[in-house]
C-alpha positions in Angstrom: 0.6 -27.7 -1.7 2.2 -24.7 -2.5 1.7 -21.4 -0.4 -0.1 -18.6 -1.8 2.4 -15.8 -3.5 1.5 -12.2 -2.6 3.0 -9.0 -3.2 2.6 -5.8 -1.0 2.6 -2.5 -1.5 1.9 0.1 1.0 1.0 3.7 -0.4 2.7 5.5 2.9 1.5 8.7 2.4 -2.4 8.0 1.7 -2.2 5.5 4.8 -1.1 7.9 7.3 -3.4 10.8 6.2 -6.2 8.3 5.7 -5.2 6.9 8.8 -4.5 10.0 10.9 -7.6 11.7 9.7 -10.3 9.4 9.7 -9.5 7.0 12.6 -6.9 9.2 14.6 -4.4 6.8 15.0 -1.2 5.6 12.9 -1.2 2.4 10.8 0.8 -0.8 12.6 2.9 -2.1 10.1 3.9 -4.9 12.3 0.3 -5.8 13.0 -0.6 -5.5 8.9 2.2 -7.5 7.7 1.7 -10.4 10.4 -1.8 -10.3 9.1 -1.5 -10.0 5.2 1.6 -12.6 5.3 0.3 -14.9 7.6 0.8 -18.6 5.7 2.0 -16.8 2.4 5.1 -16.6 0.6 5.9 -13.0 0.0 8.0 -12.5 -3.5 7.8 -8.5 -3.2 6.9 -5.8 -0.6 7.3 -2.4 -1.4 6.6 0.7 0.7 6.5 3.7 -1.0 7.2 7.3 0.5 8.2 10.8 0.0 11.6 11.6 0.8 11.8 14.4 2.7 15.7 13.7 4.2 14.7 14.1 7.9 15.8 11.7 10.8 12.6 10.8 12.2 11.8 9.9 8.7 14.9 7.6 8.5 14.4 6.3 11.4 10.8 4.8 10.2 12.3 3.8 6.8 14.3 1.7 8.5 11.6 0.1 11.0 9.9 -0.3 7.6 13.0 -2.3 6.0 13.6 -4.4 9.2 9.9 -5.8 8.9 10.5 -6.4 5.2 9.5 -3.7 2.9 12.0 -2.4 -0.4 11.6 1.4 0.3 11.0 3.3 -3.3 11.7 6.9 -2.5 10.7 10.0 -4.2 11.7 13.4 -3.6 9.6 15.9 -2.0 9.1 18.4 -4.7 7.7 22.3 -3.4 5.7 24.3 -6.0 6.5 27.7 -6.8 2.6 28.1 -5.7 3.6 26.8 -2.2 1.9 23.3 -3.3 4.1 19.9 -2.8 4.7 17.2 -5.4 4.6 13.4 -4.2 2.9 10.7 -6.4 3.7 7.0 -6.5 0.7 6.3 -8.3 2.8 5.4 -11.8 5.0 4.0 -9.8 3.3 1.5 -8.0 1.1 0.9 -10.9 4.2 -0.1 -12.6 5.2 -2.6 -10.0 1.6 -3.9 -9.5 1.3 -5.0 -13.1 4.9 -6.1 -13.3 4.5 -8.7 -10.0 1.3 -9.6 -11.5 3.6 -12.3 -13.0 5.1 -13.8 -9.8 2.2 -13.4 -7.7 -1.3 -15.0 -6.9 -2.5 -12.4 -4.5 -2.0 -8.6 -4.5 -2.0 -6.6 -1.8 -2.6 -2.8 -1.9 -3.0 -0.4 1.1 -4.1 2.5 0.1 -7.8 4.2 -0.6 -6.9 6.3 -3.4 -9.7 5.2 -6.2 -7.6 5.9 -9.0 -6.4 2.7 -8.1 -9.9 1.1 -9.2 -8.9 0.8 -12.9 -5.8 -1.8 -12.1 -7.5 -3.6 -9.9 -10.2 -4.3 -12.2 -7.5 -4.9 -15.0 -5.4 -7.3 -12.5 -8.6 -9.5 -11.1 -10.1 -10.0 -14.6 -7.4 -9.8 -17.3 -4.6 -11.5 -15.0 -7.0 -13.8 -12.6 -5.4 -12.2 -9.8 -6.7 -11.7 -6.5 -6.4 -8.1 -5.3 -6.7 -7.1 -1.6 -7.5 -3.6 -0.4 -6.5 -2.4 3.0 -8.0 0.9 3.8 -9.3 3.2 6.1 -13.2 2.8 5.3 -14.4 6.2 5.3 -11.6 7.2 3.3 -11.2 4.8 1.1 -12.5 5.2 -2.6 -16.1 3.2 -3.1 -14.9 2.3 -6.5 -11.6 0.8 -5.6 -13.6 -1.2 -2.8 -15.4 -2.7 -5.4 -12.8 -3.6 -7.7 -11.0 -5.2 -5.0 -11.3 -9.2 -4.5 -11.4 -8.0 -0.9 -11.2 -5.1 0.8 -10.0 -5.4 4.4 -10.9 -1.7 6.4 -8.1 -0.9 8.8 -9.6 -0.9 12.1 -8.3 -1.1 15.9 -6.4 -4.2 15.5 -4.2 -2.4 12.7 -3.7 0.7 14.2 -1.5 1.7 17.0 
């Protein structure tokens, strides 16, 4: 039998907020992906972040690569108004719908509910399953219920 085909992608930005604000902690990549690729072949992982060109920043891009994410950058836009710019929502929208194609199972972490609308779209107009990693008291109720699964991120995925 064939293994199950999943595709990740990891929201950076809404993890580590959701992550640092909710639970305290930071998110274990090492500890998600042994988890959400365990017995799976993976056909696309993609972490998306905000470039902001610093070396501690780097540094983590490249832990990120070395577990096995494609890193999609963006650059960190600052308003006149003192507000800052950094959405991959289009983006990873884009690449959900596109891997929908390759893929059996789709993994998003993230708990941003504007979300909710392709997951809906993926699970019933694509038969895909959709995974959810979040932090639970962060994450959006209606992308929890879109999801095929929603996994909270708890102790054994945070360092």
């Amino acid at each position: 039998m064939d293994k199950e085909k999943v595709a990740v992608f990891v929201d950076v930005q809404n993890v580590y907020y959701t992550c640092r604000q909710a639970l305290g902690r930071n998110f274990d990549y090492n500890a998600f992906w042994a988890q959400a690729t365990a017995n799976r072949d993976v056909v696309a992982a993609y972490a998306y972040a905000i470039d902001r060109g610093d070396e501690k920043q780097r540094q983590f891009q490249n832990i990120l690569r070395a577990i096995g994410f494609e890193i999609k950058l963006k650059p960190f836009i600052q308003r006149g108004d003192g507000s800052a710019k950094g959405d991959w929502d289009v983006g990873i929208t884009i690449d959900m719908l596109e891997c929908a194609a390759i893929a059996d199972t789709l993994i998003l972490v993230s708990g941003d509910g504007d979300f909710a609308i392709l997951a809906d779209k993926l699970r019933q107009h694509y038969g895909k399953r959709i995974q959810v990693y979040g932090a639970p008291a962060l994450t959006a109720k209606a992308l929890m219920e879109a999801a095929s699964d929603f996994i909270a991120i708890d102790n054994q995925l945070l360092l």
